[in-house]
NUFI-507663 format. One record per residue (C-alpha): residue in one letter; x, y, z. Coordinates in steps of 0.25 Angstrom, whole numbers, padded with zeros to 4 digits, always signed. Example, Ala and Ser with C-alpha at 12.3 -4.5 7.8 and 13.67 -1.06 7.14 Angstrom:
BEGIN
a+0049-0018+0031/s+0055-0004+0029/
END
This chain:
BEGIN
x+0000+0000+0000/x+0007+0014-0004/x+0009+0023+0006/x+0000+0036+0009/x+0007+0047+0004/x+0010+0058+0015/x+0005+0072+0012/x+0015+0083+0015/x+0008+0095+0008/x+0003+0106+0017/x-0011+0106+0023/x-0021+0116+0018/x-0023+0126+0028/x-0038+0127+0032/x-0047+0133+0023/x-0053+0147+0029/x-0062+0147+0038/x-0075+0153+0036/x-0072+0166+0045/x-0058+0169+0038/x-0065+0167+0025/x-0075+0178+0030/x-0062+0187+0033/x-0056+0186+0022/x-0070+0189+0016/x-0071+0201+0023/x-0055+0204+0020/x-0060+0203+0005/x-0069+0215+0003/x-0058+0224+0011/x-0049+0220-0001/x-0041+0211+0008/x-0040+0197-0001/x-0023+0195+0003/x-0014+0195+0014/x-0007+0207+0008/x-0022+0214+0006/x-0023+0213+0023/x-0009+0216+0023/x-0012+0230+0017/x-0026+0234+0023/x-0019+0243+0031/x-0024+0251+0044/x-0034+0263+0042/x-0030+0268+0057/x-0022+0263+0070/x-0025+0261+0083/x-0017+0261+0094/x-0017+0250+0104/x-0003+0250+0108/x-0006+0258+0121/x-0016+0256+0133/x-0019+0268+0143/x-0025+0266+0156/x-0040+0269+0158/x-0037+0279+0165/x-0028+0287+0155/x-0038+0284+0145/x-0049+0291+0152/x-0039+0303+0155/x-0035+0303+0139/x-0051+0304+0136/x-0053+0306+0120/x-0044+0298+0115/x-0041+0284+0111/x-0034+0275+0122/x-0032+0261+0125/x-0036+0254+0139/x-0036+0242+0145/x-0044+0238+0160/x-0053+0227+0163/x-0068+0225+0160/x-0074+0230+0174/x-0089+0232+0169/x-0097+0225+0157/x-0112+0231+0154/x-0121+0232+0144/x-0129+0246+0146/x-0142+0248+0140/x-0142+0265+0142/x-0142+0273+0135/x-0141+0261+0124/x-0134+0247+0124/x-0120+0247+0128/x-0109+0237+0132/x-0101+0246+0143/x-0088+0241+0148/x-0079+0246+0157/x-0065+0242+0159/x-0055+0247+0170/x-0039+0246+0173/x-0031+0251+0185/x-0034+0266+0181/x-0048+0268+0178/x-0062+0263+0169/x-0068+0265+0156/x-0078+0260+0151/x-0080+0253+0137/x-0094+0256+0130/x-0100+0248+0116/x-0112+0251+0111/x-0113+0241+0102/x-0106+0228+0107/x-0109+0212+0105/x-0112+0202+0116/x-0098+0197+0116/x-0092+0208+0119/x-0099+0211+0131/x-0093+0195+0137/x-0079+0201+0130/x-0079+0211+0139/x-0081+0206+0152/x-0078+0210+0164/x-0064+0207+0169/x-0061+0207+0155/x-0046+0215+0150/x-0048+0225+0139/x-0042+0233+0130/x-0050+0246+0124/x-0048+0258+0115/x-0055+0270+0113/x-0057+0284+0114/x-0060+0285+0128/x-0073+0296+0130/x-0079+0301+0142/x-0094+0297+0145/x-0103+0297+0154/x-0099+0285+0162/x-0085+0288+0161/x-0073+0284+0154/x-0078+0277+0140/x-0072+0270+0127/x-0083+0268+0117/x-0084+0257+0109/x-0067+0255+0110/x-0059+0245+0103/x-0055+0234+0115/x-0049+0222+0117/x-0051+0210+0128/x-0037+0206+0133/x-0027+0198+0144/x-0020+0207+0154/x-0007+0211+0148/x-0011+0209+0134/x-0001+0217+0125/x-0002+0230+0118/x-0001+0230+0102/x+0012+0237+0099/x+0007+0244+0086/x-0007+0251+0082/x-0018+0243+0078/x-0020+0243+0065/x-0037+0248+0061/x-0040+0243+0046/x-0050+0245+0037/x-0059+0236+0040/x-0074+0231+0033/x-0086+0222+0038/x-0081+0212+0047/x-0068+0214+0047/x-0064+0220+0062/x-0051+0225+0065/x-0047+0213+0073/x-0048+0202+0061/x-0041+0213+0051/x-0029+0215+0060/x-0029+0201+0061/x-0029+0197+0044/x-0020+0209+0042/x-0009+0203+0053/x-0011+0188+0047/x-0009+0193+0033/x+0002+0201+0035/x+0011+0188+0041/x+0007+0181+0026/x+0009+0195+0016/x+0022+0195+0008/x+0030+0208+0013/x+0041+0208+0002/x+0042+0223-0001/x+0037+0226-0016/x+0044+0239-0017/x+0058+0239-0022/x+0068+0242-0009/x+0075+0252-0018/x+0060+0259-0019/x+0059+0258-0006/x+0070+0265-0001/x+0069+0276-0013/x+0055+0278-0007/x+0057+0277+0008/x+0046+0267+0008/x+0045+0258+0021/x+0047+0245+0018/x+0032+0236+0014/x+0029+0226+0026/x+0036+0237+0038/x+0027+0246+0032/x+0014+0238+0033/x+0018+0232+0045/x+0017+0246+0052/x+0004+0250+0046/x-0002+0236+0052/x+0005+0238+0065/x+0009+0253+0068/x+0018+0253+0079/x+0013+0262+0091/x+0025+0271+0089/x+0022+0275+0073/x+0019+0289+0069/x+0003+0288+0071/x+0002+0298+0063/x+0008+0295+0049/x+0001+0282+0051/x-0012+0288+0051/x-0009+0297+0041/x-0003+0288+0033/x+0011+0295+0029/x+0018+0284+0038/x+0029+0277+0029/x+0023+0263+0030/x+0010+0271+0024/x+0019+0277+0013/x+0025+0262+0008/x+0010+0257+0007/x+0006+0268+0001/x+0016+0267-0008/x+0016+0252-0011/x+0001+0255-0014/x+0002+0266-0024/x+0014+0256-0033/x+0006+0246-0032/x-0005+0256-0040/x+0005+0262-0048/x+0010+0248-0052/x-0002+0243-0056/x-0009+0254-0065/x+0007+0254-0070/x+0007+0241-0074/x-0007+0241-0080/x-0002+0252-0088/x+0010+0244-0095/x-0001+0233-0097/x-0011+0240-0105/x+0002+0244-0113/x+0005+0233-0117/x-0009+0230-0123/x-0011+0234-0138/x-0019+0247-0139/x-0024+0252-0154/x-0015+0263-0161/x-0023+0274-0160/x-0011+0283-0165/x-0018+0289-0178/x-0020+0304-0175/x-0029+0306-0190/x-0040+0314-0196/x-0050+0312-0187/x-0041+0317-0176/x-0037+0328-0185/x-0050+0332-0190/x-0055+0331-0175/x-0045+0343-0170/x-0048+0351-0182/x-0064+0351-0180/x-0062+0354-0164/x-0069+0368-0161/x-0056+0371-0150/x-0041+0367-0150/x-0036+0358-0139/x-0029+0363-0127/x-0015+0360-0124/x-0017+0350-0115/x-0028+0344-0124/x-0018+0342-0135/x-0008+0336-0126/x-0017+0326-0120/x-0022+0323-0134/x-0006+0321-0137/x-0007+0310-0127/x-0017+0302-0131/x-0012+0302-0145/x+0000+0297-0141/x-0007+0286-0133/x-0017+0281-0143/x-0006+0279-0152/x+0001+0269-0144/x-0003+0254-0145/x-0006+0252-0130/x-0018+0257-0125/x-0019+0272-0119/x-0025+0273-0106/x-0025+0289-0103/x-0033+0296-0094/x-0036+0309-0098/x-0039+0320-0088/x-0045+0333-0090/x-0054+0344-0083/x-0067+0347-0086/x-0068+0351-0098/x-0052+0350-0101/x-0057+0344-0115/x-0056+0327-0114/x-0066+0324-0123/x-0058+0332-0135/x-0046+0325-0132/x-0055+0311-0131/x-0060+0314-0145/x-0045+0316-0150/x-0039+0304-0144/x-0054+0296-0152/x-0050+0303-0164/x-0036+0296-0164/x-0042+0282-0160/x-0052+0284-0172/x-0041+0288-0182/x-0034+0276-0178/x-0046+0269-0184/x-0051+0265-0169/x-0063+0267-0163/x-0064+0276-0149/x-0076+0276-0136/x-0078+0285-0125/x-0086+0281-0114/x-0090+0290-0103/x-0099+0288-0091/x-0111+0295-0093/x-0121+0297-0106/x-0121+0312-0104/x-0104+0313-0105/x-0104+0303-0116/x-0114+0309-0124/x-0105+0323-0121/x-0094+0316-0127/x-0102+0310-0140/x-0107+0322-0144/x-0095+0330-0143/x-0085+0319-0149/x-0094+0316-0159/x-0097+0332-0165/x-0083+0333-0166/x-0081+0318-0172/x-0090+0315-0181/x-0092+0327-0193/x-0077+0320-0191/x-0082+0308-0195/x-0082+0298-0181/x-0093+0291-0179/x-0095+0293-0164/x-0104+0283-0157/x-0111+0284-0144/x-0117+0272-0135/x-0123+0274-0123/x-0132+0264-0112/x-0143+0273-0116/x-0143+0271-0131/x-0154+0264-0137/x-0152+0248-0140/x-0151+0252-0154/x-0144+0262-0152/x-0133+0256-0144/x-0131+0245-0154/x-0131+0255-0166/x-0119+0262-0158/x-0112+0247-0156/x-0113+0245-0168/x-0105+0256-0173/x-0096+0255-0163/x-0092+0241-0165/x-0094+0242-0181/x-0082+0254-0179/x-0091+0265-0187/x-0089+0272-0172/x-0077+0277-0172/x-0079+0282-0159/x-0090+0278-0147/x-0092+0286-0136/x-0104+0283-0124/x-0104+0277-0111/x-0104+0263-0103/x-0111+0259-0114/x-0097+0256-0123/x-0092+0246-0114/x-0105+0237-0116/x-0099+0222-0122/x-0110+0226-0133/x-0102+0238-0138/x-0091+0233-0147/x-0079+0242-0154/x-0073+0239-0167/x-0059+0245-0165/x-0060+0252-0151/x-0044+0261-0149/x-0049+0270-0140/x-0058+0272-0126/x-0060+0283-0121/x-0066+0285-0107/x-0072+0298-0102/x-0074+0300-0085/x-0067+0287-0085/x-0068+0289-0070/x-0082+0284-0070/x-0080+0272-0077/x-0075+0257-0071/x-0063+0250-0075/x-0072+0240-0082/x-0081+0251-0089/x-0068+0256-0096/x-0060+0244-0098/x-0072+0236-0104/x-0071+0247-0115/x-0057+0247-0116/x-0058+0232-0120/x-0066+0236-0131/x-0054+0237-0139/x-0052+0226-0151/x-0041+0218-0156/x-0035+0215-0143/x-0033+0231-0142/x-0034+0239-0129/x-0041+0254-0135/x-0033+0267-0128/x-0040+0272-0117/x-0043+0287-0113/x-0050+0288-0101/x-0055+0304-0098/x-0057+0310-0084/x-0062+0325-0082/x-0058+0321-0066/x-0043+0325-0066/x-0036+0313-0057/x-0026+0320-0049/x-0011+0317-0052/x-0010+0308-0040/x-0021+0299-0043/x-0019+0299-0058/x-0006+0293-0054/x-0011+0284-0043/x-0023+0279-0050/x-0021+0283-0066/x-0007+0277-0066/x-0009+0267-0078/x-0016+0279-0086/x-0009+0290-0094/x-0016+0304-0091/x-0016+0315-0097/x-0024+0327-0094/x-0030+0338-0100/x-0026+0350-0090/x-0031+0362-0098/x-0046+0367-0100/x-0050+0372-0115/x-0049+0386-0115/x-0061+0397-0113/x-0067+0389-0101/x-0072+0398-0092/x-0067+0394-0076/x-0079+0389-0068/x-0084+0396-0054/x-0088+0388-0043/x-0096+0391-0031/x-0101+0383-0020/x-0116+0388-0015/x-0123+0383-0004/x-0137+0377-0008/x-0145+0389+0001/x-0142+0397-0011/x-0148+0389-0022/x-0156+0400-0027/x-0146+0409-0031/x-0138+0397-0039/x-0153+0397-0046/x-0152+0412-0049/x-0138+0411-0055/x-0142+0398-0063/x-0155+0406-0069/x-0145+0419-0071/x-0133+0412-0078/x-0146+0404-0088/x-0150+0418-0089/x-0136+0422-0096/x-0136+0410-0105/x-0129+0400-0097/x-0132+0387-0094/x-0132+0380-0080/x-0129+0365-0076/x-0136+0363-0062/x-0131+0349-0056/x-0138+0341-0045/x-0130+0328-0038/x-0143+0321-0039/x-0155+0315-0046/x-0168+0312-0037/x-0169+0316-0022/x-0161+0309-0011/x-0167+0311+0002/x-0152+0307+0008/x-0144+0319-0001/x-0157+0328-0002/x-0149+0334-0014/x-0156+0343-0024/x-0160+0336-0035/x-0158+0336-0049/x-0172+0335-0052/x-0176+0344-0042/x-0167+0356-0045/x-0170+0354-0059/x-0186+0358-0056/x-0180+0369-0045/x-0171+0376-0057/x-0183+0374-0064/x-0193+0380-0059/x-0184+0391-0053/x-0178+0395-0067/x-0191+0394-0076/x-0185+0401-0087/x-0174+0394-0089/x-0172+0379-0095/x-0169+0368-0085/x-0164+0354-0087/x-0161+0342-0080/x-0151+0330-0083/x-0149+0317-0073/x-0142+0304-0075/x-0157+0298-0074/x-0160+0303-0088/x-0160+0297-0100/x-0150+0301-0108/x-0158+0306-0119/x-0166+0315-0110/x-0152+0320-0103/x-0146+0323-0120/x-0158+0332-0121/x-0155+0339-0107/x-0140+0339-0111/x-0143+0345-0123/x-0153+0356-0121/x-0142+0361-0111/x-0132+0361-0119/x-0140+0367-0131/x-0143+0378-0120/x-0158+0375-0120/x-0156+0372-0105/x-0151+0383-0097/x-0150+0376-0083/x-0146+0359-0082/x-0149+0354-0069/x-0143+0341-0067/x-0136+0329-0062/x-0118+0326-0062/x-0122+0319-0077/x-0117+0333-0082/x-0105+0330-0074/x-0095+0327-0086/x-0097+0330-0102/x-0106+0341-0102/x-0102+0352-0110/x-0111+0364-0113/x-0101+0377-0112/x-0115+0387-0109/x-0116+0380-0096/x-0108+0390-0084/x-0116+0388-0070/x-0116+0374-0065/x-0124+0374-0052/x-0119+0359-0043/x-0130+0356-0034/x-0125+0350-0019/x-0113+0351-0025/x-0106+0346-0011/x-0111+0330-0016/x-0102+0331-0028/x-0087+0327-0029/x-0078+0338-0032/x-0075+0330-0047/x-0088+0330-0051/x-0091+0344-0046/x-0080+0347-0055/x-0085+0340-0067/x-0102+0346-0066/x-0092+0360-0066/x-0085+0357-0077/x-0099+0357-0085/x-0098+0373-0083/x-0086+0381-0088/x-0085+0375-0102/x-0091+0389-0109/x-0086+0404-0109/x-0094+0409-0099/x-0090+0411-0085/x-0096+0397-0077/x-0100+0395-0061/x-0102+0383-0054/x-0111+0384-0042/x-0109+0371-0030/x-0120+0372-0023/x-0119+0364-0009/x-0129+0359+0003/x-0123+0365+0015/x-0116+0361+0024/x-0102+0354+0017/x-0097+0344+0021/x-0079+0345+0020/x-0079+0336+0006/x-0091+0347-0001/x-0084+0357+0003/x-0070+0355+0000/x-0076+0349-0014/x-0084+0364-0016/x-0072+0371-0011/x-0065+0364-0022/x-0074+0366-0033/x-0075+0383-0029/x-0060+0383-0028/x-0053+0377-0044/x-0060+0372-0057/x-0047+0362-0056/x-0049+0348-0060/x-0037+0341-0056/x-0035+0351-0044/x-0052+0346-0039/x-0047+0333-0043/x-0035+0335-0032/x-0045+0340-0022/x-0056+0328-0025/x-0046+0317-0023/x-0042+0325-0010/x-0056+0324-0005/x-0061+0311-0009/x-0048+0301-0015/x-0045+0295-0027/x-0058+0285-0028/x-0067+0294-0035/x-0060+0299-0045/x-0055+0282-0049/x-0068+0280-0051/x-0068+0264-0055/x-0054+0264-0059/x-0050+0258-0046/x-0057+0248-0037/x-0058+0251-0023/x-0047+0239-0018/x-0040+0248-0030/x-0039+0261-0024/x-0027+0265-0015/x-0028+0263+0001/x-0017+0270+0006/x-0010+0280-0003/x-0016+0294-0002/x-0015+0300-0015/x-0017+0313-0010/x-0006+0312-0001/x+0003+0301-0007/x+0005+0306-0021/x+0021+0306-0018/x+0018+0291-0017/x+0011+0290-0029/x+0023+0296-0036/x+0031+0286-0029/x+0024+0273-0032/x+0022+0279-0048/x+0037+0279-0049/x+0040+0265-0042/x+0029+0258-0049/x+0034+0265-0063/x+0050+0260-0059/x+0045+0247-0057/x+0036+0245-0068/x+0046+0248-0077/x+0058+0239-0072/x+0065+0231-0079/x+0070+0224-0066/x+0063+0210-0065/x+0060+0213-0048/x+0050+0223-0054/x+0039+0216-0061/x+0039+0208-0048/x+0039+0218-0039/x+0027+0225-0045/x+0019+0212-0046/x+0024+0211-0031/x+0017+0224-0027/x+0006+0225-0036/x+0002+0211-0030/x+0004+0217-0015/x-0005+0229-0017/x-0014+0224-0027/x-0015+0209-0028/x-0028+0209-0036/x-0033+0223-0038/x-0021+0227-0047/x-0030+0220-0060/x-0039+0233-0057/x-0029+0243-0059/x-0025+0239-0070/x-0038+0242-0077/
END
């Protein structure tokens, strides 16, 4: 009989049980998947157990936070003036008591008397005495020791306490891999702290460190994350950068008669800054990897011009070109200004929008994928699987802010032949410098930083709401000269929560207030066609007075327009009060913008009003917007949320940004065989799986 083979492999350690499985469930939705994602969830805030005082000290320093210990001497539930758990613990110097009003059965038997303990609070004075309100406690033996660095307090979600975090976050940290992934020679270049010293202290603060740069996060352990953080972006919107260069991109170099002939009919000569930007892009459409420019300009600074120029190239290439933009109003701006100037030049323009008619939209397909369209322009509606392009060279995407990832990569990928189309993606939001470089760094940018000449400057007031009357006597004055007037409203139908004025209802207020003037009214609830005749009749100066909602924020161009009026202007951001002003200003006549607000203002309201009063500035509003509310807003779905960064301020850590720019560049493009390691090393730190998301 053979003999029974002895197994010498390793035994399986034992599957989860169900509670870590419901941990790491929890961990999950904070973003915390891997050892090294624990590793770096890092405190929001210390606290310092490090030090007890007596009781009686405590009550002396009354106010402030202090640690005691004594033993449980009383253990009550009182009932007046509601239910409470009151404790009092004593030591050799004095009493306090310990009051919960909301506790659980078990801590009633965990507090005992007789019972050791350990509490922190603010100590208050109340009516019985010395108290600590609800304060953070610990049972312990006699003699227990101190913890010799603060205690870490992290960001926390449902079901995950402070206890079970600190306890992940320690376990993890004995499995991570701590090999540095910066270069020593960085390192010491850069006075960065060394990676695992500097986390260490983050998790485990000893009682000694500078409190303060801690807090405030200019401590030099908080420098080397946020550095590591900022490469890790910087490498990967780098990296995605050289990829999309090595896909093959349509030559779009042609620069012929339809381009010619297109500069020749314009009514104006381009500005300086204009022309360069226009050089650029010729210069990138005529390269066989595909463009990916972001092109910046004020209101009214002039993109679409540009857009039109860079989709006469793509056409006299022999391709085809789409603009998409996020709403049917801007679109249709864009159509029936590209297409007077384009086709008595012979372009067959085509628009396609979710609104069209069934026949309609397929007649508009069908020229599109046919390729008698040399150029579509309309909305979602191009990304549909149902809209096909014969020979697609160039996308062109307006506000492309407002648009997803996947919304602008789906038409991207409408390109044929295995070709990747150039993309030129339009913002009228300048990014300030800091965040283009943080968050745009795998686009090229170029920006249109000059307004045509003969705008006239805008004036900004800010009026309370008690003086709506007189706004109404200017608004029927200025009508009275021959001037038109947008008045914008934040909302459609009442809400009892805002009580805002309504759209609705201050149309019937200007209404019956101005009877010999004409009224009209425009909402994103209207049908489009209904909204064209408005649009229209206003434009044609048939309508002296617009009362409506932010879907004339962007493309709106009717130069006879110089009063804006912004009802509760406070419950705008200070972007988009920018844009609704940028509908005034675009004629010869002098133009006002009146904010009118609901007293009292809150900080944010004012310093946006203050803001608004004080420069006519896009980048320098988009300085002070990113100051007030962060970079999030103006992403829009660029990033994810588990994208965004976590500890680099770019407001006050731009001289990081410069720093991890330059590393990342110097690594990127080393020939040293270390270097493609060393990239994959920390992108796979920082990152793990996000880094495909960036890379879009």
């Amino acid at each position: 009989m053979p003999a029974t083979k002895t197994s010498t492999s390793t035994p399986s350690p034992p599957p989860p049980s169900s509670a870590a499985k419901n941990i790491d469930g929890k961990l999950a939705k904070l973003g915390l998947r891997t050892d090294m994602d624990r590793v770096l969830h890092l405190p929001m805030r210390y606290e310092d157990e490090t030090e007890v005082v007596t009781i009686r000290e405590a009550c002396l320093r009354g106010g402030h936070v202090s640690q005691v210990e004594g033993v449980v001497v009383k253990n009550e539930i009182s009932y007046k003036p509601r239910r409470q758990l009151l404790v009092s613990i004593a030591d050799e110097t004095s009493d306090i008591q310990l009051r919960f009003m909301n506790f659980y059965g078990s801590q009633v038997k965990q507090l005992a008397e007789g019972t050791r303990v350990r509490a922190r609070a603010e100590v208050r004075h109340g009516f019985l005495g010395a108290e600590m309100v609800h304060p953070n406690y610990k049972v312990i033996n006699e003699g227990a020791p101190l913890p010799t660095s603060l205690t870490p307090v992290y960001p926390s979600g449902e079901g995950l306490s402070q206890t079970v975090l600190r306890r992940v976050i320690a376990d993890a940290m004995k499995r991570v891999d701590w090999q540095d992934t910066v270069p020593q020679a960085v390192r010491t270049r850069l006075n960065l702290a060394e990676f695992q010293p500097a986390v260490r202290l983050l998790h485990y603060p000893p009682p000694d460190v500078d409190t303060h740069a801690l807090v405030e996060r200019s401590h030099p352990a908080w420098t080397r994350v946020k550095f590591d953080e900022l490469l890790a972006q910087q490498l990967s919107l780098k990296s995605a950068q050289q990829a999309r260069r090595e896909k093959g991109a349509p030559v779009l170099a042609a620069v012929g008669s339809l381009s010619r002939d297109f500069l020749a009919a314009l009514p104006f000569k381009l500005t300086r800054a204009q022309a360069r930007v226009v050089d650029e892009i010729r210069a990138d459409l005529g390269e066989g990897y595909p463009m990916q420019r972001l092109l910046q300009g004020d209101v009214g600074s002039g993109k679409t011009v540009v857009a039109a120029l860079a989709a006469a190239q793509a056409i006299d290439s022999g391709y085809q070109a789409a603009l998409m933009a996020p709403t049917e109003i801007l679109a249709e701006q864009h159509f029936r200004k590209i297409a007077a100037w384009m086709e008595p030049l012979g372009v067959k323009v085509a628009w396609l929008t979710g609104s069209l008619k069934k026949k309609d939209k397929v007649a508009a397909s069908e020229l599109v994928e046919s390729g008698a369209a040399n150029l579509v322009i309309g909305t979602h509606a191009l990304i549909q699987n149902t809209v096909q392009f014969a020979k697609l060279g160039l996308v062109l995407v307006d506000e492309q802010h407002r648009f997803g990832v996947g919304q602008r990569l789906t038409l991207r990928n409408k390109g044929s032949d295995g070709l990747v189309p150039h993309q030129l993606m339009m913002s009228a939001t300048p990014i300030p410098r800091t965040l283009a470089m943080t968050y745009y760094a795998d686009l090229e940018v170029s920006v249109i930083d000059e307004l045509p000449p003969g705008r006239t400057p805008i004036v900004t007031r800010a009026i309370d709401q008690n003086r709506r009357d007189e706004v109404i006597e200017r608004v029927h004055a200025a009508a009275q000269e021959g001037r038109q007037v947008y008045w914008v409203c934040p909302l459609i139908e009442e809400s009892e929560a805002l009580q805002l004025q309504t759209a609705t209802d201050t149309y019937e207020t200007l209404a019956a207030s101005l009877p010999d003037l004409v009224v009209g009214l425009v909402h994103g609830r209207m049908k489009p066609a209904e909204k064209q005749v408005i649009m229209d009749a206003f434009t044609a100066g048939e309508v002296h007075v617009l009362v409506a909602t932010t879907v004339i924020e962007v493309g709106v161009d009717v130069p006879n327009a110089s009063l804006m009026v912004i009802e509760h202007a406070e419950r705008f951001g200070l972007s988009q009060l920018h844009q609704l002003r940028g509908r005034v200003g675009r004629g010869s006549a002098a133009s006002v913008c009146l904010l009118l607000y609901q007293s009292p203002l809150g900080p944010v309201a004012k310093q946006r009003l203050m803001t608004m009063r004080e420069t006519t500035d896009g980048f320098e509003i988009a300085r002070r917007d990113l100051e007030i509310r962060g970079p999030g807003e103006f992403l829009g779905a660029r990033q994810s949320g588990e994208a965004m960064l976590r500890f680099a301020n770019l407001e006050t850590d731009g001289w990081i940004v410069d720093q991890a720019r330059d590393v990342a560049a110097w690594l990127l493009g080393s020939d040293r065989p270390e270097a493609e390691a060393i990239v994959e090393a920390h992108l796979a730190r920082w990152l793990g799986g996000r880094e495909e998301f960036l890379k879009v």
